[in-house]
C-alpha positions in Angstrom: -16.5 11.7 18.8 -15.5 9.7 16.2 -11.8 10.3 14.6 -11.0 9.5 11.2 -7.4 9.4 9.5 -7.9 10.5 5.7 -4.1 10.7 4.6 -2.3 7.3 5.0 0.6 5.5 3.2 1.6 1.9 3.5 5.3 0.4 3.0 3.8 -2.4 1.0 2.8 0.2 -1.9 4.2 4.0 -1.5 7.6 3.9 -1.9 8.3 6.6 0.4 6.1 4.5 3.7 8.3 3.3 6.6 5.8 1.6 8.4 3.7 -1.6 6.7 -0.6 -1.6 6.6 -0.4 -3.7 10.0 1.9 -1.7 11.9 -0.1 1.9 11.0 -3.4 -0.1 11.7 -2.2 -0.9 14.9 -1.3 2.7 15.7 -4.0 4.0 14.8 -6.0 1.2 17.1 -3.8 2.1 19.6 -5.0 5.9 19.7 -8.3 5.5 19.9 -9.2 5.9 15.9 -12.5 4.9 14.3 -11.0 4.4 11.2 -8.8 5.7 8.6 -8.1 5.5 5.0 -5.3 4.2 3.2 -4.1 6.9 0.4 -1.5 5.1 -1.9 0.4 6.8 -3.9 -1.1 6.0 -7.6 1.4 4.7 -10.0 1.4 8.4 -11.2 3.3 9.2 -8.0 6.2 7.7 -5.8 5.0 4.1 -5.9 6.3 0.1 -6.5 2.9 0.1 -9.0 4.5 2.1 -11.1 6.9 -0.8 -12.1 5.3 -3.6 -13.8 4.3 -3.4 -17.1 0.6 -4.2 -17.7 -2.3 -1.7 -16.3 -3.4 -5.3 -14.2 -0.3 -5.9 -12.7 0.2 -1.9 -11.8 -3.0 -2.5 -10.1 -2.5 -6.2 -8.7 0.8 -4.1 -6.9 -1.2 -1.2 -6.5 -3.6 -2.5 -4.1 -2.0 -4.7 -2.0 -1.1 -2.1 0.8 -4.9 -1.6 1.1 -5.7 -5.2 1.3 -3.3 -5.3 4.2 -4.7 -2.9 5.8 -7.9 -4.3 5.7 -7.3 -7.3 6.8 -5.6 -6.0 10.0 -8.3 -3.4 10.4 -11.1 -6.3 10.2 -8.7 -8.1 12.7 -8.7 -5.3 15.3 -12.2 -3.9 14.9 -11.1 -0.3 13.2 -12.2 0.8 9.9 -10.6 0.8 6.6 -11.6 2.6 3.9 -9.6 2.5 0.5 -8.2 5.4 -1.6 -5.4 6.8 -3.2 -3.4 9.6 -4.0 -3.2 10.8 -7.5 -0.6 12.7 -8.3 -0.5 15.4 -11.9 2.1 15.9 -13.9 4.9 13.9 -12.2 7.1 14.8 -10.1 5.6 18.3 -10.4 3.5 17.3 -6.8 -0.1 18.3 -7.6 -1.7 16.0 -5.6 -5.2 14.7 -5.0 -7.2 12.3 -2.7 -9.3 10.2 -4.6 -12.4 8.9 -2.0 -15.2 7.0 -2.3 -14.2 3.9 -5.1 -13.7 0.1 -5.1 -10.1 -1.1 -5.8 -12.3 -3.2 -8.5 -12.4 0.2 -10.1 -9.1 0.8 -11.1 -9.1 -2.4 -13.2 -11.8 -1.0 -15.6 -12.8 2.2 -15.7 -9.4 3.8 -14.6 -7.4 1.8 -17.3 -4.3 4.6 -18.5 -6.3 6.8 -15.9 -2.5 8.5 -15.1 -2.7 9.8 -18.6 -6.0 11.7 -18.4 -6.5 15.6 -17.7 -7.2 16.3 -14.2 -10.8 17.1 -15.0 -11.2 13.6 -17.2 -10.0 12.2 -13.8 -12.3 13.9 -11.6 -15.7 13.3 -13.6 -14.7 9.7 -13.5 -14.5 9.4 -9.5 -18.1 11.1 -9.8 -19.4 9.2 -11.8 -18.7 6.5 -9.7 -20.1 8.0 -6.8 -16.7 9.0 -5.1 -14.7 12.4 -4.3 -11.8 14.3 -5.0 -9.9 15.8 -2.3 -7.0 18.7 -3.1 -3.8 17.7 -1.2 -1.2 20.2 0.4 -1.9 22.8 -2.8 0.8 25.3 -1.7 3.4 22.7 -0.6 6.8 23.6 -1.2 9.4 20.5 -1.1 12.7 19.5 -2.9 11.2 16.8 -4.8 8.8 19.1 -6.7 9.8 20.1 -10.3 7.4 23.4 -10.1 5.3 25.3 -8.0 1.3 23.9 -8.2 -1.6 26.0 -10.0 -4.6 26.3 -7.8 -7.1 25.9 -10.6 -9.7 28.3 -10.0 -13.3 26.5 -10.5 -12.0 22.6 -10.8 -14.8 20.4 -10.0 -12.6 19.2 -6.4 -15.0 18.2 -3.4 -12.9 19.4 -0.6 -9.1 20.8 0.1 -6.7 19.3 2.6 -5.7 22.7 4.9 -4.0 21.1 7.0 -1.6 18.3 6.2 0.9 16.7 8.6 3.4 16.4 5.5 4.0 20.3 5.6 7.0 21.5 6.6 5.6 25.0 7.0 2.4 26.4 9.0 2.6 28.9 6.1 1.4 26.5 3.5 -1.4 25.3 5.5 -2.5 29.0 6.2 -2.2 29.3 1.9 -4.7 26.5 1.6 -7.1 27.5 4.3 -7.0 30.6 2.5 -8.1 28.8 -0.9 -10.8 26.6 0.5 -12.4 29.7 1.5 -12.0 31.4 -1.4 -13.4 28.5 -3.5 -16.3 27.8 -1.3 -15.1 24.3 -0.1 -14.8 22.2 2.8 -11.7 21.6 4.5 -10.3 18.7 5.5 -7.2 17.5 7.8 -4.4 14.7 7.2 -1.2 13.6 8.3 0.0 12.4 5.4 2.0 9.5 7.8 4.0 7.6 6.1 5.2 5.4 9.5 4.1 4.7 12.8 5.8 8.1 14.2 3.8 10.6 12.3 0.1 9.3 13.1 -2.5 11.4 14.1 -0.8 14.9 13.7 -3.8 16.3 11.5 -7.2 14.3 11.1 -11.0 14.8 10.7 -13.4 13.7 13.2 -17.6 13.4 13.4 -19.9 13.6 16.0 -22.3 10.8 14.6 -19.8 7.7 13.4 -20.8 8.1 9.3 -22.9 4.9 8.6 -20.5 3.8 5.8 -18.0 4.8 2.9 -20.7 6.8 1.6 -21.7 8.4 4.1 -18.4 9.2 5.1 -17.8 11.0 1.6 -20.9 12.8 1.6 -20.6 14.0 5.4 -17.4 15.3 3.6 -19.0 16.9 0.9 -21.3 18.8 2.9 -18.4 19.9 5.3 -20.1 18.2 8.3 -17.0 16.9 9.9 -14.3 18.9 12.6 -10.3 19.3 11.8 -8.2 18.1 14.2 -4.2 20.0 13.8 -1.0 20.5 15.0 0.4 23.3 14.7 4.0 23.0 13.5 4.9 26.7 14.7 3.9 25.8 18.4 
């Protein structure tokens, strides 16, 4: 089997990660990981890119927890994939993976993407051969202004059921509940954002997914296993 972390935040960029790129690199090494990717929060969401001024510089800070990571990853023989987590309406907490794209991307055809429509922002991962993943939908947290719509029929690729991040079983059990509904994979995460939440909820394959874009499509087409904790046990 080959295990795969798809929710991941670094200290370096998410302003909320306890851990930096090397140290949750090294964790995931440690447990016997394939690979993970690194899921940012966008500068949309709780992140240092948000601060500088100019779209390049949001992006120059953007990127540099993924960069780390790779590094480290190349270093210690696991794979990292890049990716980010793109966050609607702030701080309402609609959240979504974005999968699949080049950090070159963000420098030119996601220029003021923070300002699109969710949809605007989901035809432009397509088109650029990448997929959207629906984080946590039913999460219910202090810092979120307003309960999330589940926007029935939005082009997403995939919803996260089960995310380490959720303080309740009842919100994964919500979005299981969707995913069916809707017709679309599901996928797991822990949503770690240090060292001491790794590999509560993950995905896993039992063919290791040639590359990035194979990894995305295996994902499209559901052919993966979830791998989760139940926080009620």
């Amino acid at each position: 089997m080959y295990f795969y972390e798809l929710h991941c935040h670094t200290s370096e960029t998410s302003r909320c990660g306890r851990s930096t790129a090397r140290e949750m690199v090294e964790a995931y090494k440690e447990k016997g990981f394939t690979g993970m990717v690194i899921t940012d929060h966008f500068v949309n969401g709780y992140s240092f890119a948000a601060l500088p001024e100019t779209w390049k510089e949001k992006m120059d800070a953007f990127v540099k927890g993924y960069y780390a990571a790779k590094e480290a990853g190349d270093e210690m023989g696991l794979k990292v994939y890049f990716g980010f987590e793109y966050t609607l309406d702030r701080p309402a907490g609609e959240d979504y993976l974005a999968l699949g794209l080049k950090p070159e991307h963000l420098y030119k055809e996601f220029v003021d993407c923070d300002q699109w429509t969710i949809e605007a922002f989901i035809d432009q991962v397509h088109a650029l051969g990448g997929i959207v993943v629906r984080a946590h939908p039913y999460r219910v947290a202090d810092y979120m202004s307003k309960k999330a719509e589940e926007r029935p029929g939005l082009n997403i690729d995939a919803v996260e059921v089960f995310n380490g991040g959720n303080a309740k079983e009842l919100y994964n059990l919500q979005a299981l509940e969707m995913a069916l509904r809707g017709g679309k994979p599901i996928v797991a995460g822990s949503d770690t954002h240090g060292v001491g939440s790794t590999a509560t909820n993950y995905i896993g394959f039992e063919e290791d997914p040639a590359d990035y874009a194979d990894f995305c499509r295996q994902i499209k087409e559901g052919k993966l296993f979830v791998v989760h904790k139940n926080k009620d046990q």
